[in-house]
C-alpha positions, 0 to 999 in steps of 0.5 A: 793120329798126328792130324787128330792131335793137331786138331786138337791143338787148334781147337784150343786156339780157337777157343783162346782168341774167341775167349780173348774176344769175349773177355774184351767185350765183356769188359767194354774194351772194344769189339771183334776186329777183322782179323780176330773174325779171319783168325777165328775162320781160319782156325775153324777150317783147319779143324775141321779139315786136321780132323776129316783127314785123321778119322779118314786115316783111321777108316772111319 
């Protein structure tokens, strides 16, 4: 259950930078920089990975 809930946490990060990212280049404040893409990935693989180990432990 902990796992799903870290997910969760991590889903919201997710969307925070990509919301950062999107404001900045709506604004016309600059683009995407590497590390935002990395951030972005990272966050991707961790929630994917925090939710298949919690819906594992819960026998689906």
């Amino acid at each position: 259950m902990l796992n799903i809930l870290f997910g969760f946490f991590l889903f919201g990060l997710m969307c925070a930078v990509a919301g950062k990212g999107l404001y900045r280049v709506s604004k016309n404040l600059g683009t995407f920089s590497t590390k935002d893409y990395s951030l972005l990935v990272a966050l991707f693989i961790g929630t994917i990975t925090a939710f298949y180990f919690g819906m594992h432990k819960l026998g689906y």
